[in-house]
C-alpha positions in Angstrom: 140.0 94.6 -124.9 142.8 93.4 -127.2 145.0 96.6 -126.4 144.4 96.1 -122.4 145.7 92.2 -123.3 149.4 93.3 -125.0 149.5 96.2 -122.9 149.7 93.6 -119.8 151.4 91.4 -121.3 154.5 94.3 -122.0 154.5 95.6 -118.8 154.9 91.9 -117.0 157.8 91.8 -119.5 159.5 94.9 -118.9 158.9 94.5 -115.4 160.7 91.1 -114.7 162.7 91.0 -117.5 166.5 91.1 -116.3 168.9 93.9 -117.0 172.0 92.0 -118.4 174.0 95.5 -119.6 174.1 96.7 -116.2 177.0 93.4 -115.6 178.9 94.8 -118.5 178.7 97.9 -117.5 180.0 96.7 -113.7 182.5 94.7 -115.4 184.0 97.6 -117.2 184.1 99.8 -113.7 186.4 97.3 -111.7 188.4 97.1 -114.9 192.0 98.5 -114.0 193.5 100.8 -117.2 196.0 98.4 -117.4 193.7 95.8 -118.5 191.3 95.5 -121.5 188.1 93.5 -121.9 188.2 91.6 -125.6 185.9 89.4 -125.3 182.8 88.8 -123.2 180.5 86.1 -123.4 177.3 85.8 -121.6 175.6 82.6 -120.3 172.8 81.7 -117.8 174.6 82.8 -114.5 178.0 83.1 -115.9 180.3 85.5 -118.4 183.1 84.5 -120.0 185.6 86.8 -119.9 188.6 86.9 -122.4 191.3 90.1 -122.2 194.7 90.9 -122.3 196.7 92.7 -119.5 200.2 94.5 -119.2 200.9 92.2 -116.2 199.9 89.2 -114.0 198.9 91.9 -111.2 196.5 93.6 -113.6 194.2 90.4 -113.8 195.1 90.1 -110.0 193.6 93.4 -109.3 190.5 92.9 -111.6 189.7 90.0 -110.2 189.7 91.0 -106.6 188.0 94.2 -107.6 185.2 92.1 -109.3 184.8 89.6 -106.1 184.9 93.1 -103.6 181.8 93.5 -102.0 182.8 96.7 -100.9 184.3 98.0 -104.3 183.4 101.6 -104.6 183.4 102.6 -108.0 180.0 100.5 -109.1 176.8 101.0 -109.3 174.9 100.9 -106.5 173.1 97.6 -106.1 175.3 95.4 -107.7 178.0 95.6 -105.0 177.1 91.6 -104.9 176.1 90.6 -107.9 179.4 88.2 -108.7 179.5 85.4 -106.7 182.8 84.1 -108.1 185.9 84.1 -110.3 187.5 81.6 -112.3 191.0 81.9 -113.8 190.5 79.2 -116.7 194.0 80.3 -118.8 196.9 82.7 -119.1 199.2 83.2 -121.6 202.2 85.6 -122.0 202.8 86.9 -125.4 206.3 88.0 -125.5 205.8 89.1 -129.2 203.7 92.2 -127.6 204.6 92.2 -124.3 201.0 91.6 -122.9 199.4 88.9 -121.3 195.7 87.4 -122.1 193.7 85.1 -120.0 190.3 83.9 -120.0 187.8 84.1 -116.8 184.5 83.1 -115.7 182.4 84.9 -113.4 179.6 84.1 -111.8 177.0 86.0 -111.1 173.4 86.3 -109.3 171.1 87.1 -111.9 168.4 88.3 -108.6 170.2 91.2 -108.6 169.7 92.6 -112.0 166.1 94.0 -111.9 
């Protein structure tokens, strides 16, 4: 009787428990190579995204590719899951000719099951 009692009690857990890795791994496929992820930081319906990029139209193109709907390299299902972007910062380090920003994405946590 016990066993029946955790044995329910994992399943309703693994069941509606919410797949966060699958938005990392989406946030890595829209990523262009000229762009890399440092730093993400994960929050009740938003990530906070720090990175450095070899130009402005590197985080241009990551950004659009993370609000596409239509963006073809994801994984199926998640075509909607980020409802917005947010550009909070960039800087340009002239020292190492990159640039790092910070954005936060939102993102519909429905989608994740």
């Amino acid at each position: 009787r016990n066993l029946d009692k955790k044995f329910s009690a994992l399943q309703k857990i693994f069941t509606s428990r919410k797949n966060y890795s699958l938005l990392v791994i989406e946030m890595r496929a829209r990523k262009p190579s000229t762009l890399e992820l440092i730093n993400v930081d994960l929050k009740e319906g938003k990530i906070g995204v720090n990175g450095v990029a070899d130009n402005y139209v590197s985080i241009a193109e990551y950004i659009n590719n993370v609000l596409n709907k239509k963006f073809a390299g994801g994984t199926k299902g998640l075509e909607e899951v980020f409802t917005s972007v947010s550009l909070n910062s960039v800087n340009m380090d002239s020292s190492k000719n990159s640039i790092q920003f910070f954005i936060v994405v939102d993102f519909d946590s429905t989608k994740l099951k």
